[in-house]
C-alpha positions in Angstrom: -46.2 -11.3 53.0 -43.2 -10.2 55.1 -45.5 -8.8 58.0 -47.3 -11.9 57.7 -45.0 -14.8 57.2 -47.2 -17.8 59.0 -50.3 -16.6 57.2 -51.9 -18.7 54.7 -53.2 -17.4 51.4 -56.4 -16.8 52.6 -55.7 -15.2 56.0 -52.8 -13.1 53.7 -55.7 -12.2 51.3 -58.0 -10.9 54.6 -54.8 -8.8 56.0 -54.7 -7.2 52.9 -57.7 -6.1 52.6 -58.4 -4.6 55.8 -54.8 -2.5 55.1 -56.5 -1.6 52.2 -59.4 -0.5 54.0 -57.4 0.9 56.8 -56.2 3.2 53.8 -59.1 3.8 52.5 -60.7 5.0 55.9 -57.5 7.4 56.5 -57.7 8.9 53.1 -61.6 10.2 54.0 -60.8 11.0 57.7 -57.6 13.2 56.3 -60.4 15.5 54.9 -62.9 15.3 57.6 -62.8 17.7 60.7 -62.9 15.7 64.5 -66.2 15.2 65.2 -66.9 13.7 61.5 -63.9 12.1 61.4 -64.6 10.3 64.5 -68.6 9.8 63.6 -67.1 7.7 59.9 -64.4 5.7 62.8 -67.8 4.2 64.7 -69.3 3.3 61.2 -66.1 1.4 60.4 -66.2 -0.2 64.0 -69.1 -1.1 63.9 -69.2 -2.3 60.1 -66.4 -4.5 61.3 -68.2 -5.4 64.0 -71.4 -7.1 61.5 -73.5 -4.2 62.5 -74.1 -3.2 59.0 -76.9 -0.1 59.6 -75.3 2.6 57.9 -75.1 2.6 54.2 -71.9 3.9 53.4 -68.6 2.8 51.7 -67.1 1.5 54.7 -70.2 -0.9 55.5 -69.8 -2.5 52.0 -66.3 -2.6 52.2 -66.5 -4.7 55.6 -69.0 -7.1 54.4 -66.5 -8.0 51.4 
């Protein structure tokens, strides 16, 4: 709430959940080498994005 202190409850509710997918998505790229890591950072984007091709955690994460 401090980083966000003219966010409503919904738009506090959103920022939270894409820190906790920002964690999420670090946690998996910490064990990936660079070309994987990178390959799982265009899925997010793109997953973000509302091109939901890939079937992965990340694509279901970004629809929620």
């Amino acid at each position: 709430g401090y980083a966000y202190p003219y966010a409503g409850l919904e738009e506090l509710r959103t920022c939270c959940d894409f820190n906790n997918l920002l964690f999420v998505f670090d946690m998996y790229s910490d064990q990936l080498g660079g070309e994987d890591a990178r390959e799982l950072g265009e899925v997010l984007l793109k997953a973000l994005g509302g091109d939901f091709t890939v079937d992965s955690v990340f694509t279901s994460m970004a629809k929620e």
